[in-house]
C-alpha positions in Angstrom: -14.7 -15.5 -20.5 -13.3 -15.1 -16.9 -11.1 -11.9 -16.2 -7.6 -13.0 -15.2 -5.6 -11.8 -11.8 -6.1 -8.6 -11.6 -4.9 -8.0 -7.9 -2.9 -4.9 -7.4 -0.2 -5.5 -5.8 2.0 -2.6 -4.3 4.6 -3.4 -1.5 6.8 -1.0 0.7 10.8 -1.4 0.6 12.4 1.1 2.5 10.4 3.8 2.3 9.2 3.7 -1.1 6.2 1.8 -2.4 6.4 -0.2 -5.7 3.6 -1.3 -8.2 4.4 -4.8 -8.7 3.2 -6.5 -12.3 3.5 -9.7 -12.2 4.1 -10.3 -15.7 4.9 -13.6 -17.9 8.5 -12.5 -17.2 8.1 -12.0 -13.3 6.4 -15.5 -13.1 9.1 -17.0 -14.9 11.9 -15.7 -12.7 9.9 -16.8 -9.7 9.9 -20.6 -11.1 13.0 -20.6 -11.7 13.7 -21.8 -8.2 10.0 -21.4 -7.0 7.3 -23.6 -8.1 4.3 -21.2 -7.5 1.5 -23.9 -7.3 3.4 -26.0 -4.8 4.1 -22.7 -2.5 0.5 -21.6 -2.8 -0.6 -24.8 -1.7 1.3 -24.7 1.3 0.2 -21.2 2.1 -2.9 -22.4 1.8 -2.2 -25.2 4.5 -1.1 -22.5 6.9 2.2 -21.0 8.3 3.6 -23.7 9.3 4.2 -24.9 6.1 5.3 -22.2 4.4 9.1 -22.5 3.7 10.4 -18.5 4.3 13.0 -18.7 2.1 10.5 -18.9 -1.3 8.3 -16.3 -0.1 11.2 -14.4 0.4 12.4 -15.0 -3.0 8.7 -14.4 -4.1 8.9 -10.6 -2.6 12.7 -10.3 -4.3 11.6 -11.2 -7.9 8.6 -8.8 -7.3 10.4 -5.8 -6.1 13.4 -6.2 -8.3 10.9 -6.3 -11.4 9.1 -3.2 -10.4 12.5 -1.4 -10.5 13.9 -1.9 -6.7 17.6 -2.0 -6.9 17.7 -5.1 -4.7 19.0 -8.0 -3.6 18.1 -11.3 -3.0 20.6 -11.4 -0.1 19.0 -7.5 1.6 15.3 -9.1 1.8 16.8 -12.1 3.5 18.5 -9.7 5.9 15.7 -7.4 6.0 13.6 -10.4 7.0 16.3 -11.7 9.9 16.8 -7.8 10.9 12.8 -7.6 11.4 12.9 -4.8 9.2 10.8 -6.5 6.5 6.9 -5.2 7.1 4.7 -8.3 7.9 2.0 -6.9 6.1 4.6 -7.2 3.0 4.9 -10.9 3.4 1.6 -11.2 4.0 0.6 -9.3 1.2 2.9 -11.4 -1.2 1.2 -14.6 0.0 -2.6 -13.7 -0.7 -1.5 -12.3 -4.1 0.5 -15.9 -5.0 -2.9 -17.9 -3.6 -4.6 -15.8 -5.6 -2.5 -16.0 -8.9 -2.6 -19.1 -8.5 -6.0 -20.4 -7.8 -7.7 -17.3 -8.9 -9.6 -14.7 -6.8 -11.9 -15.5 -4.7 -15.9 -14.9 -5.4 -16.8 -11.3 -5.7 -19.5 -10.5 -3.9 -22.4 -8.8 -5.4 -23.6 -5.0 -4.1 -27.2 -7.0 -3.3 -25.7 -9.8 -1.3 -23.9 -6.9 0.9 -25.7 -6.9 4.5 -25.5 -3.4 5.8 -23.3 -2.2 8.2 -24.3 -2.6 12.2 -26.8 0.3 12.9 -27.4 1.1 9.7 -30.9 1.1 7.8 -31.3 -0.9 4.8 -31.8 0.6 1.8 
Protein backbone atom coordinates (compact mmCIF):
# COMPACT_ATOMS: atom_id res chain seq x y z
CA UNK A 1 0.00 0.00 0.00
CA UNK A 2 1.28 3.42 -1.00
CA UNK A 3 2.42 5.88 1.83
CA UNK A 4 0.18 8.96 1.84
CA UNK A 5 1.52 12.86 1.69
CA UNK A 6 3.91 13.02 3.87
CA UNK A 7 5.56 16.47 2.88
CA UNK A 8 6.59 18.54 5.70
CA UNK A 9 5.47 21.57 5.46
CA UNK A 10 6.86 24.47 7.65
CA UNK A 11 6.22 28.18 6.55
CA UNK A 12 7.63 31.56 8.15
CA UNK A 13 5.01 34.30 9.36
CA UNK A 14 6.70 37.08 10.86
CA UNK A 15 9.42 35.73 12.24
CA UNK A 16 8.25 32.60 13.50
CA UNK A 17 8.10 29.33 11.61
CA UNK A 18 5.08 26.99 11.89
CA UNK A 19 4.67 23.13 11.35
CA UNK A 20 1.77 22.96 9.20
CA UNK A 21 -0.44 19.46 9.33
CA UNK A 22 -2.58 19.44 6.90
CA UNK A 23 -5.17 17.40 8.50
CA UNK A 24 -8.83 16.18 7.38
CA UNK A 25 -9.87 19.40 9.20
CA UNK A 26 -7.30 21.80 7.38
CA UNK A 27 -8.37 20.27 3.99
CA UNK A 28 -11.87 20.88 4.83
CA UNK A 29 -11.52 24.54 5.74
CA UNK A 30 -9.49 25.00 2.48
CA UNK A 31 -12.58 23.61 0.37
CA UNK A 32 -14.67 25.49 1.82
CA UNK A 33 -14.04 28.22 -0.71
CA UNK A 34 -11.08 26.42 -2.38
CA UNK A 35 -11.43 23.47 -4.48
CA UNK A 36 -7.87 21.94 -4.13
CA UNK A 37 -7.87 19.81 -7.25
CA UNK A 38 -8.98 22.58 -9.47
CA UNK A 39 -6.15 25.07 -7.96
CA UNK A 40 -3.52 22.40 -8.26
CA UNK A 41 -4.37 21.92 -11.67
CA UNK A 42 -3.81 25.36 -12.47
CA UNK A 43 -0.64 25.50 -10.62
CA UNK A 44 0.31 22.95 -12.48
CA UNK A 45 -0.46 25.00 -15.81
CA UNK A 46 1.87 27.74 -14.57
CA UNK A 47 1.61 31.13 -12.95
CA UNK A 48 -0.43 32.60 -15.00
CA UNK A 49 -3.18 30.72 -14.04
CA UNK A 50 -2.98 30.68 -10.71
CA UNK A 51 -5.76 32.91 -9.13
CA UNK A 52 -3.63 34.66 -5.91
CA UNK A 53 -6.43 35.06 -3.95
CA UNK A 54 -6.86 30.95 -3.22
CA UNK A 55 -3.30 30.46 -2.72
CA UNK A 56 -3.54 33.08 -0.40
CA UNK A 57 -6.34 31.60 1.36
CA UNK A 58 -4.44 28.20 1.01
CA UNK A 59 -1.30 29.80 3.24
CA UNK A 60 -4.23 31.45 5.72
CA UNK A 61 -5.98 28.11 6.54
CA UNK A 62 -2.45 26.57 6.99
CA UNK A 63 -0.97 28.98 9.28
CA UNK A 64 -4.08 29.61 11.29
CA UNK A 65 -4.32 25.69 11.82
CA UNK A 66 -0.83 25.39 13.06
CA UNK A 67 -1.65 28.06 15.76
CA UNK A 68 -0.87 31.56 13.91
CA UNK A 69 -3.15 34.18 15.31
CA UNK A 70 -4.01 35.35 11.81
CA UNK A 71 -6.00 36.71 9.48
CA UNK A 72 -7.32 36.10 6.38
CA UNK A 73 -7.34 39.87 5.67
CA UNK A 74 -3.07 40.24 7.14
CA UNK A 75 -1.82 37.58 4.50
CA UNK A 76 -3.67 39.49 1.78
CA UNK A 77 -1.95 42.63 3.09
CA UNK A 78 1.16 40.94 3.70
CA UNK A 79 1.04 39.75 0.09
CA UNK A 80 0.17 43.53 -1.39
CA UNK A 81 2.84 45.01 1.27
CA UNK A 82 5.56 42.42 -0.29
CA UNK A 83 6.08 41.26 2.98
CA UNK A 84 4.86 37.79 2.37
CA UNK A 85 8.26 35.50 1.57
CA UNK A 86 7.97 34.12 -2.06
CA UNK A 87 9.48 31.10 -1.10
CA UNK A 88 6.20 30.87 1.27
CA UNK A 89 3.89 30.97 -1.65
CA UNK A 90 5.92 28.90 -3.44
CA UNK A 91 6.24 26.51 -0.87
CA UNK A 92 2.34 26.31 -0.38
CA UNK A 93 1.94 25.58 -4.06
CA UNK A 94 4.29 22.35 -4.44
CA UNK A 95 2.82 20.98 -1.22
CA UNK A 96 -1.03 21.49 -2.73
CA UNK A 97 0.38 19.77 -6.23
CA UNK A 98 1.69 17.37 -4.26
CA UNK A 99 -1.40 16.67 -1.86
CA UNK A 100 -3.13 16.51 -4.45
CA UNK A 101 -1.60 14.31 -7.12
CA UNK A 102 0.78 12.67 -4.80
CA UNK A 103 4.59 13.07 -4.56
CA UNK A 104 6.53 12.70 -7.17
CA UNK A 105 8.87 9.39 -7.85
CA UNK A 106 11.46 8.98 -5.26
CA UNK A 107 14.45 8.28 -6.60
CA UNK A 108 16.43 5.34 -5.60
CA UNK A 109 20.16 5.78 -3.82
CA UNK A 110 21.48 3.51 -7.10
CA UNK A 111 19.79 5.64 -9.72
CA UNK A 112 21.76 8.78 -8.02
CA UNK A 113 24.70 9.90 -10.58
CA UNK A 114 27.41 11.36 -8.48
CA UNK A 115 28.12 14.63 -7.97
CA UNK A 116 30.61 16.59 -10.73
CA UNK A 117 34.18 15.56 -9.73
CA UNK A 118 33.38 12.99 -7.75
CA UNK A 119 34.40 9.27 -8.08
CA UNK A 120 31.88 6.68 -8.16
CA UNK A 121 31.54 4.48 -5.65
Amino acid sequence: MDQPNRIELRLRWRGEDYACRPDMQTLMMIEERVLLHRLASRIARGPDEIPSTHLLWVVYCLLYRAGARITADEVRQAAVDGDLETQTMVDVAGWLVSEVYGPGPRKREEDEEPAPGKPEA
